[in-house]
C-alpha positions in Angstrom: -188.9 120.3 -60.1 -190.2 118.6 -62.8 -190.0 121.8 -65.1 -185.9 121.6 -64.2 -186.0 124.2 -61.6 -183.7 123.9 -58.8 -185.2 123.4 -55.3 -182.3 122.2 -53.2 -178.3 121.5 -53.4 -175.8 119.9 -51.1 -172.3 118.9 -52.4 -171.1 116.2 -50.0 -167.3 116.1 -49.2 -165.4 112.7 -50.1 -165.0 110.2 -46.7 -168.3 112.1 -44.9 -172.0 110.8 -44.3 -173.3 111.4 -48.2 -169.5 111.2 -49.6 -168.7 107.3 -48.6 -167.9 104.8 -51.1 -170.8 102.6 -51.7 -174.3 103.5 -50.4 -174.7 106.2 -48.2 -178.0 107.2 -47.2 -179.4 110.9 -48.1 -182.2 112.4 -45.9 -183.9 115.5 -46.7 -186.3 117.9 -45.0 -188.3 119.1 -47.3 -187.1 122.6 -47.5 -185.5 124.3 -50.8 -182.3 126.3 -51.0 -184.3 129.6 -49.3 -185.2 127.0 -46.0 -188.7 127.1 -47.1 -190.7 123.5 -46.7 -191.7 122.7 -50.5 -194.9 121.8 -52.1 -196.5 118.2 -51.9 -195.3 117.2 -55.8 -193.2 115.4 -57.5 -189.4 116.3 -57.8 -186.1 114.5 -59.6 -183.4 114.4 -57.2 -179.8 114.0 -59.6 -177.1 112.8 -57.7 -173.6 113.1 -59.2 -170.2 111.7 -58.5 -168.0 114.6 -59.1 -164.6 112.3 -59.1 -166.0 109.4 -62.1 -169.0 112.1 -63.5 -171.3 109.3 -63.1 -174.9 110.1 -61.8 -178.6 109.0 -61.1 -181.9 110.5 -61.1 -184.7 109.5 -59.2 -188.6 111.1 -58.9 -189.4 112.2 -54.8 -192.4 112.3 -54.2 -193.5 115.3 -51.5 -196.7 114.0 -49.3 -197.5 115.6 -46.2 
């Protein structure tokens, strides 16, 4: 969340759909670690690449 709380984590293994060199394409439901559909908000997804520790952070916005 915007406050830093986590909502939802998926590590993605090297050579698989969310683990391919170059752009790869992340879909999520809506639904925090618990499988619960979030809030409408905004939230900061943080994507890191665990082999060069690079990483990017984006704002999702939730609107249902």
């Amino acid at each position: 969340t915007l406050t830093g709380e986590e909502v939802f984590a998926h590590d993605y293994s090297a050579n698989t759909p969310g683990g391919i060199a170059g752009e790869n394409i992340i879909e999520w439901d809506g639904r925090n670690n618990d499988g619960v559909m979030v809030f409408n908000g905004v939230y900061i997804a943080s994507i890191k690449n665990a082999k060069t520790g690079e990483y990017a952070r984006i704002k999702v916005a939730v609107v249902r």
